[in-house]
C-alpha positions in Angstrom: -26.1 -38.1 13.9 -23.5 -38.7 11.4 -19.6 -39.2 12.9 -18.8 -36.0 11.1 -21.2 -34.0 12.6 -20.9 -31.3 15.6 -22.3 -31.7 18.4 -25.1 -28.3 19.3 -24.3 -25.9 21.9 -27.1 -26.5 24.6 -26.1 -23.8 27.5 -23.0 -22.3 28.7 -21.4 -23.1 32.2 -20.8 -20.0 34.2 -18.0 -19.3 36.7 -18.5 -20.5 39.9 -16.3 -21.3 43.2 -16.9 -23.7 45.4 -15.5 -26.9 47.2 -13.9 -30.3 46.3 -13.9 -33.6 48.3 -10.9 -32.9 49.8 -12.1 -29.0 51.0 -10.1 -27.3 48.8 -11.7 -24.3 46.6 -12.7 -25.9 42.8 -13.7 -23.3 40.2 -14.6 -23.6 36.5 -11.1 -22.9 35.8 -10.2 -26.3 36.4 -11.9 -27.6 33.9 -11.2 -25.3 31.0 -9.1 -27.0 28.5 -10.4 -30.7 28.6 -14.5 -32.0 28.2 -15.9 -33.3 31.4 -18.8 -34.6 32.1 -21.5 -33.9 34.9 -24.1 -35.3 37.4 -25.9 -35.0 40.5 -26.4 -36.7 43.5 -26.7 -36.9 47.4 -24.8 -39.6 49.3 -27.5 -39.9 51.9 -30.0 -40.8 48.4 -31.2 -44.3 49.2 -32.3 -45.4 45.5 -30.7 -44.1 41.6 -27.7 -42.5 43.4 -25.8 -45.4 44.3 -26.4 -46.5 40.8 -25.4 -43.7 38.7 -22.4 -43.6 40.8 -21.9 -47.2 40.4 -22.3 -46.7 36.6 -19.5 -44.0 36.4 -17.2 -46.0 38.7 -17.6 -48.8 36.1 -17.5 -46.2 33.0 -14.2 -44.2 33.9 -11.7 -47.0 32.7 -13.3 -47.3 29.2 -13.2 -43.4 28.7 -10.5 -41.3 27.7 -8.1 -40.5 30.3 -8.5 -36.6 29.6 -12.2 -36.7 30.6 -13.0 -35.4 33.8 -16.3 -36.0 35.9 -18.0 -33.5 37.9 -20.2 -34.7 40.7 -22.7 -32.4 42.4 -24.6 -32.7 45.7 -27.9 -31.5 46.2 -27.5 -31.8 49.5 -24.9 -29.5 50.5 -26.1 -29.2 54.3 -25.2 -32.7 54.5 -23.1 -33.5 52.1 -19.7 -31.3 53.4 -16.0 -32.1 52.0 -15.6 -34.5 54.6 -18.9 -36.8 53.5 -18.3 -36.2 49.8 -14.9 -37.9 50.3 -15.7 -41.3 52.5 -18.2 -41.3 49.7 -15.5 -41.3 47.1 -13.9 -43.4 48.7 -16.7 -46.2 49.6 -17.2 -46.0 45.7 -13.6 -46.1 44.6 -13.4 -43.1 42.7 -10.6 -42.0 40.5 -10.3 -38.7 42.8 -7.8 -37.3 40.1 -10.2 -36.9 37.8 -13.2 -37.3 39.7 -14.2 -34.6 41.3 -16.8 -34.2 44.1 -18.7 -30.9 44.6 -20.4 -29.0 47.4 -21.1 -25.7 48.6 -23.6 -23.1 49.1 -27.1 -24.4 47.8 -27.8 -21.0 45.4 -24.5 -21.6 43.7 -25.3 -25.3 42.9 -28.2 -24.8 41.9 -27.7 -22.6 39.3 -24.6 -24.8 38.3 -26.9 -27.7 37.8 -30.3 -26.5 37.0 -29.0 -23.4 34.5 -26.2 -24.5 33.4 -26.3 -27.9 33.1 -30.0 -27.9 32.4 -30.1 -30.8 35.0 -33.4 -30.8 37.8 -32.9 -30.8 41.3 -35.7 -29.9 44.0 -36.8 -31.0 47.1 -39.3 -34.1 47.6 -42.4 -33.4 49.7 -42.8 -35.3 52.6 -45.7 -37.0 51.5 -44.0 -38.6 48.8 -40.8 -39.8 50.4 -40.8 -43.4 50.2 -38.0 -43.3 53.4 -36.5 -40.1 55.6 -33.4 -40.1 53.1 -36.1 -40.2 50.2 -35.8 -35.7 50.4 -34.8 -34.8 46.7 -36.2 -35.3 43.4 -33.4 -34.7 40.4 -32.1 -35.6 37.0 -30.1 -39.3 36.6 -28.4 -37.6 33.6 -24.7 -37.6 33.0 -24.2 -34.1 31.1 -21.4 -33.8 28.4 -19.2 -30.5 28.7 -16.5 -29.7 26.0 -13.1 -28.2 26.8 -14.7 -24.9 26.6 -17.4 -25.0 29.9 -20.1 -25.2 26.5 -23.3 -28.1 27.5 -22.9 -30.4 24.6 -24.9 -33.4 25.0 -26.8 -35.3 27.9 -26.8 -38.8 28.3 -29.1 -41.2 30.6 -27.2 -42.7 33.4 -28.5 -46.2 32.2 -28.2 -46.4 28.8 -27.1 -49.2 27.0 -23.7 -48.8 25.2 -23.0 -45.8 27.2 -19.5 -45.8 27.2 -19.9 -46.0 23.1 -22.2 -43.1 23.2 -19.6 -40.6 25.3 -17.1 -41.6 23.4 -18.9 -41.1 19.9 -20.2 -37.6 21.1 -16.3 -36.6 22.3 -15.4 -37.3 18.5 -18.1 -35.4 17.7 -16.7 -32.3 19.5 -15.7 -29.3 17.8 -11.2 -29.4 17.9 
């Protein structure tokens, strides 16, 4: 894709409600006006969600200071306010522009599977590798532009990923 070029529109985020690492209500509307990008996760996940959060931790200083991150559990039973935020803080997130999302389970799902075209179901017993081995979902990062419109996706261990956000925010329609 040339430098030039825009960026297709993949899905379109719809309104939703529902709670931040600190417990208060977040909404769509808090995003609208800036891109922000998007993943999912469960803090109890014993093997590629400690890395992808490892990967944004290490991302968010070479990205532009306007660009938010949205983090999703899908484990909302477990994963409450309270969790979401020693888990922010164990990974030394930049909580201002970093936020971390539960709620109920039919609301993040469609937030993450229809929205953000990202996957998220539950493992079956037989194939969990360990108890905390219970979901099987997407280790994408998901680009959003200023407008709640899905943009791009990007693998959560790509090479030169940094380079590739910021080339695809340049890419974004103004």
């Amino acid at each position: 894709m040339d430098s030039g070029s825009e960026l297709k529109l993949i899905s379109q985020v719809q309104p939703f409600t529902l709670s931040n690492h600190m417990g208060e209500t977040f909404t769509l509307n808090e995003l609208v006006g800036t891109p922000w990008l998007s993943n999912i996760i469960f803090t109890r996940c014993p093997t590629i969600c400690p890395k992808i959060t490892q990967t944004i931790a290490d991302l968010l200083p070479n990205l532009p200071k306007s660009l938010n991150f949205v983090t999703l559990t899908t484990d909302p039973v477990h994963d409450t306010p309270e969790v979401l935020k020693k888990f922010a803080q164990l990974n030394r997130a930049e909580t201002n522009r970093w936020h971390f999302l539960t709620g109920d389970k039919p609301t993040l799902m469609r937030l993450a599977v229809d929205d953000l075209k990202m996957v998220s179901q539950p493992k079956p017993k037989a194939h969990q590798e360990s108890p905390n081995d219970l979901f099987i979902h997407s280790s994408l990062l998901i680009l959003v532009d200023k407008k709640g419109q899905v943009r791009a996706s990007f693998e959560s261990d790509a090479p030169n990923l940094a380079d590739q956000i910021k080339k695809a925010l340049t890419q974004l329609a103004p």
